[in-house]
N, C-alpha and C positions, 0 to 999 in steps of 0.2 A: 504494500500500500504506500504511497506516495507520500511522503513526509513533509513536500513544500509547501509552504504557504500559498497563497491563490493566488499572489501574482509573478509565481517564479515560472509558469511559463511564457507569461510576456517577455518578462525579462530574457529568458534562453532563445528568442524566437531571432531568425536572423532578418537583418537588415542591411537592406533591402531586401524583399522575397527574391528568390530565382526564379528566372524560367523555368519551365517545363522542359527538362530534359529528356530524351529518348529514351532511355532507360530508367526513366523515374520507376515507383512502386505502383501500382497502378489504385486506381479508390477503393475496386473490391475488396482491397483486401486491407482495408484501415480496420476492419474490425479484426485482423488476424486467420487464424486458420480457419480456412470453412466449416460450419458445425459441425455438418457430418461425419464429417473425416476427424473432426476433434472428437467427437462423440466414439465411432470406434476405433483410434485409437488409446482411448481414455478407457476404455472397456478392457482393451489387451494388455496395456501395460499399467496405467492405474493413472492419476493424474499427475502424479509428480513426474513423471516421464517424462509428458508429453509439454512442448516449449511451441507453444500456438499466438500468443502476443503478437500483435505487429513489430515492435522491436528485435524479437526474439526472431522473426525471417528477415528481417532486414539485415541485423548483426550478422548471422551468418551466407548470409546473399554473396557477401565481399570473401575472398584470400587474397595468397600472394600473387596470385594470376592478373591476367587483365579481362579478367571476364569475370559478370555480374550476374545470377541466377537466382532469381527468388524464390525458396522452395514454399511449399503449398502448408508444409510444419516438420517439426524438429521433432526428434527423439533421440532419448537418453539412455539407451537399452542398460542394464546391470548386468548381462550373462549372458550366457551362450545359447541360455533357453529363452530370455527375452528377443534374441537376434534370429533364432529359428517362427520364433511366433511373429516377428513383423513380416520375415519373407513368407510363411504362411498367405497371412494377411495382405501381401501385396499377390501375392498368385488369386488368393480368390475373389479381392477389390478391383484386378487389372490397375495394381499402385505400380509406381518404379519408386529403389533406394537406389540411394547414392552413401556409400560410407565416409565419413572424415573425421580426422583425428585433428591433428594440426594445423591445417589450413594453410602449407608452406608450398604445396605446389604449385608448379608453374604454368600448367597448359590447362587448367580447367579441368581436371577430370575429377576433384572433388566436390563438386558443382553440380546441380542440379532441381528441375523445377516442378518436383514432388514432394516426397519423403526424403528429408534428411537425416542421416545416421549420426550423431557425433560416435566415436568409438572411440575418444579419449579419456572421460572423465571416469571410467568406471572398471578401464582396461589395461590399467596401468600394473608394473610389477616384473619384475628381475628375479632368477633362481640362479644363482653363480652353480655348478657341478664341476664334478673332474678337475677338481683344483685349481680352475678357472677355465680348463681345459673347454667348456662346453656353457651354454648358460642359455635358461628357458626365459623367453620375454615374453611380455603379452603385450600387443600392438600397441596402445597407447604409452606407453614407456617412451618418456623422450631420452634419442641416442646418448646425447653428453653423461643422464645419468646413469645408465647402463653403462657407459665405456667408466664411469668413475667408480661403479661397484667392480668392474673388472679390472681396474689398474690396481687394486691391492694385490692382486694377484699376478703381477705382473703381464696381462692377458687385453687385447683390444677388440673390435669388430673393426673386420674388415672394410667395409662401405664407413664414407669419412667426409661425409657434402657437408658444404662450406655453413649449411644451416641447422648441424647437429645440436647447437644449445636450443629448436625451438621443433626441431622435426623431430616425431615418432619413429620408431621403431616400423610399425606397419606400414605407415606411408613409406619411409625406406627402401622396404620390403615390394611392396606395390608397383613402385617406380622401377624396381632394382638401380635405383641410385647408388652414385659410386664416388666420387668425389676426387679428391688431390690425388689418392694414391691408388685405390683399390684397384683400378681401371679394367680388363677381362679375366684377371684370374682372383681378386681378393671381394667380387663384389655380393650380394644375398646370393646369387643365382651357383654359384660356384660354392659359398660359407653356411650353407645354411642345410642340415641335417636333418631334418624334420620338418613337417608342419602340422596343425590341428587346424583344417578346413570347415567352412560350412559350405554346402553345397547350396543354390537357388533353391533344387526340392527341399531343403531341410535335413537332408541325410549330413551329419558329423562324420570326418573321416582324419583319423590320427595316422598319418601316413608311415609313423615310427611302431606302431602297431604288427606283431607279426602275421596277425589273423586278417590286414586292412585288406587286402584284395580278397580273401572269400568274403568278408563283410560287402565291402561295395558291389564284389557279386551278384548278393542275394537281396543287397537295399536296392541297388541302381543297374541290373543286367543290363541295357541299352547303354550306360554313360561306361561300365566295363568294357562292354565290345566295341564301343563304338572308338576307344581309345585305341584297343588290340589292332582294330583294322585301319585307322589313321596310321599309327605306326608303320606299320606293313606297305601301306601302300607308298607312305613317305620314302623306305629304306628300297622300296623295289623301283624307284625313281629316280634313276644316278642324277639327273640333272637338279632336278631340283635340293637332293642333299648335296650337292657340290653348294649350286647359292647358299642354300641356311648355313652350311659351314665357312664361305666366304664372308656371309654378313654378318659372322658372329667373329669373324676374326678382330673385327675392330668393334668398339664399344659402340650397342646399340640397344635401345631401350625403344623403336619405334615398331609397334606391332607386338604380337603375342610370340614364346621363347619357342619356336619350331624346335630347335635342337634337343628340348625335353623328347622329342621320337625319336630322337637319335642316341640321347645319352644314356635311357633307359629302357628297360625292358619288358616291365609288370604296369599295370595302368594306375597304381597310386603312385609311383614314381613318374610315372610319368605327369600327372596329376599335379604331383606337388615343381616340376620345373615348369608348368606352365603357369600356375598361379601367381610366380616371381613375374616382378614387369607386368600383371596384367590389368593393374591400374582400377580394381574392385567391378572388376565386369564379368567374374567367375565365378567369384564367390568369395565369402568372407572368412580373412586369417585371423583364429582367435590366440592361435600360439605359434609362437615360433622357435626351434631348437638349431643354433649360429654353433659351430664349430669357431672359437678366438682364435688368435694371432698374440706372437709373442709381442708383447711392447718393448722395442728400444728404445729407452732412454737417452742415450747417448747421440749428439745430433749436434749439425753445423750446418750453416744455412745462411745465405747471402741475394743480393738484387744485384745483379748485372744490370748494367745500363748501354743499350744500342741505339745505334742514328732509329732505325725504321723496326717498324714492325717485319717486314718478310726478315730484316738481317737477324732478328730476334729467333724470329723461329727455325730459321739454317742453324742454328746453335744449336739447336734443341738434343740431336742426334748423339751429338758428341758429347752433350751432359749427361746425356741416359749412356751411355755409351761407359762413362766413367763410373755407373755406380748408384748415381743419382736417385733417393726413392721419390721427391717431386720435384718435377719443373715448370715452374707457374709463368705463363704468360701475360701481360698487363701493356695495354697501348698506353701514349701519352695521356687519351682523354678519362682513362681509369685514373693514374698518377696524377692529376690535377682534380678529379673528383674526391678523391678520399683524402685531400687533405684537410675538407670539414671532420673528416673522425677523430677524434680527441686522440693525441700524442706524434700524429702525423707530422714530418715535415714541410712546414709551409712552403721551402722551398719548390714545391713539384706545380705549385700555380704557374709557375715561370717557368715550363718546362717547354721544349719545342715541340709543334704540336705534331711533329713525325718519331719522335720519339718511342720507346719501348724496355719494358725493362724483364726480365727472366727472375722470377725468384726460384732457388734455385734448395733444396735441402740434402742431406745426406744423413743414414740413421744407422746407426750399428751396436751391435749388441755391447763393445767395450770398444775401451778408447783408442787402443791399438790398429782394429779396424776401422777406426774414424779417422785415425790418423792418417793411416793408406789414401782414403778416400779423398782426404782431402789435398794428398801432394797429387793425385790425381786430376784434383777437378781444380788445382794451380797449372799444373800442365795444358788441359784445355782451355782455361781463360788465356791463358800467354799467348793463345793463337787466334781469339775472337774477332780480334777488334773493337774493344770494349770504348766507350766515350767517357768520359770524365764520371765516377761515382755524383748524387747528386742526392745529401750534402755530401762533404767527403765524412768519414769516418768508420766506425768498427761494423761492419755486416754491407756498408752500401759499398758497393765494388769490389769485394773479396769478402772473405767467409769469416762467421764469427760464432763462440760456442754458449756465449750469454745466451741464457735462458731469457732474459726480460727484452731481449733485445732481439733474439728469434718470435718471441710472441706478438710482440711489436709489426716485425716484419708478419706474419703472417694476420695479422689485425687488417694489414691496408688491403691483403686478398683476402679475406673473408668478409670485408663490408664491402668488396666491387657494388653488388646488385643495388644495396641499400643506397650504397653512396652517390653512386651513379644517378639513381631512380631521383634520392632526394634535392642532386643539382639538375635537375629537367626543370623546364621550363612550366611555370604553375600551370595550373589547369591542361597538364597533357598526360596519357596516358602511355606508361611503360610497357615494352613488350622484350622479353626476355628467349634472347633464340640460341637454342645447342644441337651443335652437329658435333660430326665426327669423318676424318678423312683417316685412311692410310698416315701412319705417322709421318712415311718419309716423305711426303707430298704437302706437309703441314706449310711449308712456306709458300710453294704455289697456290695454296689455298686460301693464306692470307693476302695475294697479291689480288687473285679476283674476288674477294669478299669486300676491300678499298673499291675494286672499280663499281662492283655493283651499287655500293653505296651511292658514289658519288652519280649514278648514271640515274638514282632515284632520288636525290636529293636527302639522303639523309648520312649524318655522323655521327656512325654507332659506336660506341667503348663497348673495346674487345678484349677479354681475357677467357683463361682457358686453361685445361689440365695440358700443357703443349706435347708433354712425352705420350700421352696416347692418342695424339691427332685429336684432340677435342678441344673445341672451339667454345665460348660464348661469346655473344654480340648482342647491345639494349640497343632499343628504337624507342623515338619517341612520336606519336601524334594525337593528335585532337580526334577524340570517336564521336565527338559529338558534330564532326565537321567531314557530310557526307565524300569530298574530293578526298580530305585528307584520309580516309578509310579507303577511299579506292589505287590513293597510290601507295599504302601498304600492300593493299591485295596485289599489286601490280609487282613490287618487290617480292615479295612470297611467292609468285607465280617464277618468278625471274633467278630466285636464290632455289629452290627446288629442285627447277631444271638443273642448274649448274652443279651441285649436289649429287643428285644422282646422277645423272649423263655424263658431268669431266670428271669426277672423282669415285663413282659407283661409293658414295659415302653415306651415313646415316645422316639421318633429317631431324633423327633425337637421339644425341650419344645416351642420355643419363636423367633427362627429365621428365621421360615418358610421353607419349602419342597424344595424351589425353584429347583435347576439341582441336588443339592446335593445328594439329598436324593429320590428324585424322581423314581429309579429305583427300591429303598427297600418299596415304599409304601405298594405291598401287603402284603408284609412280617410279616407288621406292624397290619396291618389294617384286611387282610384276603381278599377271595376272594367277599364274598356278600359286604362290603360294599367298595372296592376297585371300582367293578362294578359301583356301587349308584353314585361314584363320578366322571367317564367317562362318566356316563349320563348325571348327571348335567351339565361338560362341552359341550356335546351333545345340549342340549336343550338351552343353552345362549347362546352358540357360536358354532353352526352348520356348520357354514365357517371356525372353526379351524384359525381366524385371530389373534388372541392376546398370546402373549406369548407362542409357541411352545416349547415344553420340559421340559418347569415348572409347576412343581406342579406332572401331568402326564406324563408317559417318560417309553416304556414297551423294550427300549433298556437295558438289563444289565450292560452294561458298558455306559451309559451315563454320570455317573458323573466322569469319565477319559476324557469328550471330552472336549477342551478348557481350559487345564488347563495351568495358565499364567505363563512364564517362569519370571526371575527375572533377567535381567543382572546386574554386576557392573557398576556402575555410580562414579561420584562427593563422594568421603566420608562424605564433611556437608548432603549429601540428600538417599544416599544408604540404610540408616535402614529405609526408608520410608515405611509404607506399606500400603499405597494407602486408607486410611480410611477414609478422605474429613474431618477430624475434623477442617481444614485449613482453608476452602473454604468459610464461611460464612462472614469472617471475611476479606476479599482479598480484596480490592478495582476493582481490574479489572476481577472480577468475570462476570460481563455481558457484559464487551468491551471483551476481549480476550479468557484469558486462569487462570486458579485455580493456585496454589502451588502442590497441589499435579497432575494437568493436567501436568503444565513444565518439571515435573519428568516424569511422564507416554510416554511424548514427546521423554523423552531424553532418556529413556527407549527402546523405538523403534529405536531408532538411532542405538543403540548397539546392534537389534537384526538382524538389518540389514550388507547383507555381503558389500564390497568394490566393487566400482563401481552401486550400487542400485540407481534405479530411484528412489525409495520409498525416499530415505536417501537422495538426492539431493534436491526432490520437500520440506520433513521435513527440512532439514538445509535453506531453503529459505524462509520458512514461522516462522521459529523458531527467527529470531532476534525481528522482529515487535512482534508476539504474544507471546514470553515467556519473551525475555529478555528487550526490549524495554517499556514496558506494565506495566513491575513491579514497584510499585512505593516504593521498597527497602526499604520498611519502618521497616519489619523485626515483623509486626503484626502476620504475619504463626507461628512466633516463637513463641509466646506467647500461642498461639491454640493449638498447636501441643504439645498432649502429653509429649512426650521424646524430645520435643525443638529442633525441625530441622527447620533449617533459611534458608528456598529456597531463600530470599528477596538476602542472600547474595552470593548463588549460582549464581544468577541472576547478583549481580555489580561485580562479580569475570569473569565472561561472558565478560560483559562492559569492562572491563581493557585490557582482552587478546584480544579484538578488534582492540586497538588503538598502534601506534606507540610511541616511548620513545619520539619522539617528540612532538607528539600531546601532552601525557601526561604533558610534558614539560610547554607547550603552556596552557593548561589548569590550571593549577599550576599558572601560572604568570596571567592570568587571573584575579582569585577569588584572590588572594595576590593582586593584582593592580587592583580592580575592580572599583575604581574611577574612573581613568586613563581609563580605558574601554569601561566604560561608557559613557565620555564623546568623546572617538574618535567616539564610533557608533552614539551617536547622533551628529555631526559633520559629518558623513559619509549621516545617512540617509537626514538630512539640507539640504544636497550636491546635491543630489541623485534628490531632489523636487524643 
């Protein structure tokens, strides 16, 4: 219940109203979830489940994507029996789920304009075994703390994305995201020993079970055979197993894992390599069992600085070559971007705008071996061509074994996305693009990724895992500005082609197919094993319930639908870009609303025109849930990347609330709080 006073939503209302935005929330649904659908899902799981509010679709409408979907209502499931009774419920309502944990993906496939799943707040949890050797997670588990119960043991997970302090476990998993180092051999799809499935029918299947294939037998006979004979037909197809083994040779996350037919034999094995990467369009991972990796401690780690991007990435060969376990790629307009991240050097504002730099690590069990490494990786700089370190000192142009000073360096690549996103120009929307080429071909790759740029008028900051041929590249434009949407589509039609035709490369090394890419899949893939992968969907999910548009999507223009406009807002909170690195860290993460939800809130205020029920019913719910909720502590700041303090957008809120006299009053208060205290206790005395 709302604890403002009656005129705190005048006060929150913005000024001037917005237009009507394209993607505004539309009026039907200011009153929230449609009854019906409120009603039986209130029946199956009970009502605290179920999150029907207008706020409560709005909040979750937004992620890190640039795509905006407002679901019909939310759900909270507790268990694995609550998740079998919504997909129930959605088979015999003709409902779709969408599952989501964290909200850190980037292509929209946690998105969706039905039923949404959270599957983080109740699925959370770490079982370390085998001396660290092995450890059971449950999707909701975000990565950072799971690798921090595993480093007592000296033990890591292999997959290692740049957004491990805020991404899950299952989303991970999903994506088979892979990060700085994991790249085709350390990433889920390759680490991960186990899984406990839920199937669309509802059939549970622990694929570490030794009884699991007579079970699936006798629960699912058609999704048994029909695995046996995919198989079969796969392996008796030289051609087509040459492709899947070709396109898995380099990192690729775009499409479903064909090589599960090839790497395995029994149809829950095979079962359990397709569910990796398949982006919750199969079915839902309630457990996951990750074979670790030793953690070395021991580590040296430096930023090369080169004239150009292509000279940057001709390097690359000879760093991996040396030993190297990452080699991080970063253009000039990365290096000028994240100098807003707190300890950055300012210097890289002044950087020339061809510029490039390698960050560069080396990791070994003892120092001896790191020593190696590194008269090694002195040997190949001697021959680079390196340009002035820039400042000079210990890590910039040569290597250094300072821990504060490698986290540091790896501070300004792991806030690329944020940093980047948050120096775009206000009111534009981000679009976050990963491929993947042939390693040795990474610097041809960079030369026509500049040209394509410049031949569509845009200047994307490019960085990138460079030792596994993977790329990223942000764009920025206005969705709200129909040319400007079509000359992305124009560029995406134009980066595809070059993609697959000169480089026979992926379209998504690592961030998964989800809406993004979904319409270039055959492009990519071809027609026979494009096919292969609408069967599999076929045969796990024949009611087409889970995830519609992801993954599979034979609209051309799918990945223009839903894309999120950006209003201006508040300046402390406007360079946000919705990426939840905030959220784990929020106190009123499970009473209310996130840091980056309050923004997403207020966001929709402004997309709304003057006079909207939408923007009444939101300005009503917004005092209790954004600003009252906050406990201003100003911990977002700390999370957040590029240091945006929603905590103080939130007591900035509070002030313009209150009249010069209250403030007044409250001021004489805390200054005389002795005297205060003893009138209320004298009052309350009274009162008994």
């Amino acid at each position: 219940m709302p604890v403002l006073e009656p005129k705190g939503g005048a006060a929150l209302r913005p000024s001037p109203a917005g237009e009507a935005a394209p993607d505004r929330v539309e009026e039907a649904l200011a009153g929230g979830t449609p009854a019906g659908l409120r009603v039986g899902l209130t029946r199956l799981l009970g009502a605290d489940r179920v999150l029907g509010g207008l706020s409560d679709l709005v909040r979750y409408a937004s992620d890190a994507s640039p795509y905006r979907f407002v679901p019909q209502a939310v759900v909270v499931p507790q268990s694995v029996q609550d998740v079998v009774r919504l997909l129930g419920f959605a088979r015999a309502e003709r409902r779709h789920l969408v599952f989501r944990a964290a909200g850190t993906s980037l292509n929209g496939q946690a998105q969706g304009e039905d039923i949404l799943v959270d599957v983080r707040r109740h699925f959370g949890g770490i079982e370390v075994e085998a001396d660290g050797t092995r450890a059971r997670i449950l999707p909701g588990t975000v990565l950072a703390r799971a690798n921090a119960a595993l480093a007592r043991h000296g033990r890591v997970l292999g997959p290692d994305p740049a957004s491990a302090i805020a991404a899950t476990v299952g989303g991970v998993l999903a994506n088979n995201a892979s990060g700085m180092t994991a790249g085709t051999t350390r990433d889920s799809y390759r680490t991960v020993a186990s899984l406990t499935v839920v199937l669309p029918s509802g059939t549970v299947v622990d694929t570490a079970d030794p009884e699991a294939d007579a079970q699936l037998a006798a629960a699912e006979p058609d999704i048994y055979q029909g695995l046996l004979d995919l198989r079969d037909e796969v392996e008796a197809d030289a051609e087509l197993t040459a492709r899947i083994r070709a396109k898995f040779a380099v990192k690729n996350t775009n499409g479903y894992r064909l090589d599960a037919f090839l790497d395995a034999d029994s149809p829950v094995q095979i079962l359990r390599g397709l569910m990796i990467g398949s982006q919750g369009t199969l079915g839902f991972v309630a457990e996951a069992v990750y074979e670790t990796l030793p953690l070395h401690r021991a580590a040296t780690a430096g930023l090369l600085f080169f004239p150009s991007l292509p000279a940057a990435a001709a390097a690359v060969p000879h760093l991996a070559q040396a030993g190297a376990e990452a080699v991080e790629l970063m253009d000039g307009n990365v290096l000028r971007a994240v100098t807003a991240v707190p300890g950055m050097p300012k210097e890289w504002a002044r950087l020339p705008e061809s510029c490039a730099a390698l960050l560069v690590e080396f990791r070994a069990a003892d120092d001896t071996q790191l020593a190696a490494y590194e008269r090694a990786a002195a040997r190949v700089c001697a021959d680079l061509g390196l340009v002035a370190p820039v400042p000079a000192g210990e890590g910039y142009g040569g290597f250094t074994r300072d821990r504060e000073r490698i986290a540091a360096l790896w501070r300004a690549r792991t806030a690329f996305v944020t940093a980047v996103g948050g120096a775009r120009p206000s009111g534009t929307t981000l679009i976050t693009e990963d491929f993947a080429v042939p390693p040795d071909r990474l610097a041809e790759a960079c030369e026509e990724l500049l040209a394509l740029q410049r031949r569509h008028g845009f200047d994307a900051a490019v960085a990138g895992h460079a030792a596994h041929g993977n790329l990223h590249f942000l764009l920025t434009f206005d969705a709200g500005q129909p040319a400007d949407v079509e000359r992305y589509a124009a560029f995406m039609a134009d980066f595809c082609r070059t993609v697959t035709e000169r480089f026979d490369g992926s379209l998504k090394a690592e961030h998964g197919t989800g809406r993004n890419i979904a319409p270039f899949l055959e492009m990519e893939w071809g027609p026979a094993a494009t096919a292969l992968m609408w069967r599999v969907k076929a045969l796990l999910d024949p009611d087409g319930i889970l995830a519609p548009h992801v993954v599979l999507d034979q609209d051309p223009r799918a990945h223009l639908r839903g894309l999120k406009t950006i209003p201006v807002i508040e300046p402390v909170a406007d360079p946000c870009i919705e990426c939840g690195f905030c959220e784990p860290t929020c106190p009123s993460r499970d009473l209310t609303t996130t840091p980056r939800q309050r923004i997403v809130l207020r966001r929709e205020m402004l997309r709304q025109p003057a006079g909207s029920p939408v923007l009444a019913a939101l300005l009503d719910a917004y005092g209790y849930a954004a600003v009252d909720t906050c406990a201003g502590d100003s911990t977002c700041k700390l999370a957040c990347p590029v240091g945006i303090d929603t905590g103080a957008m939130m007591k900035d809120f509070r002030h313009a609330r209150h009249t010069r006299a209250e403030e007044r009053a409250a001021a004489s208060t805390a200054t005389h709080w002795r005297a205060a205290e003893r009138a209320t206790r004298a009052a309350v005395a009274t009162a008994e």
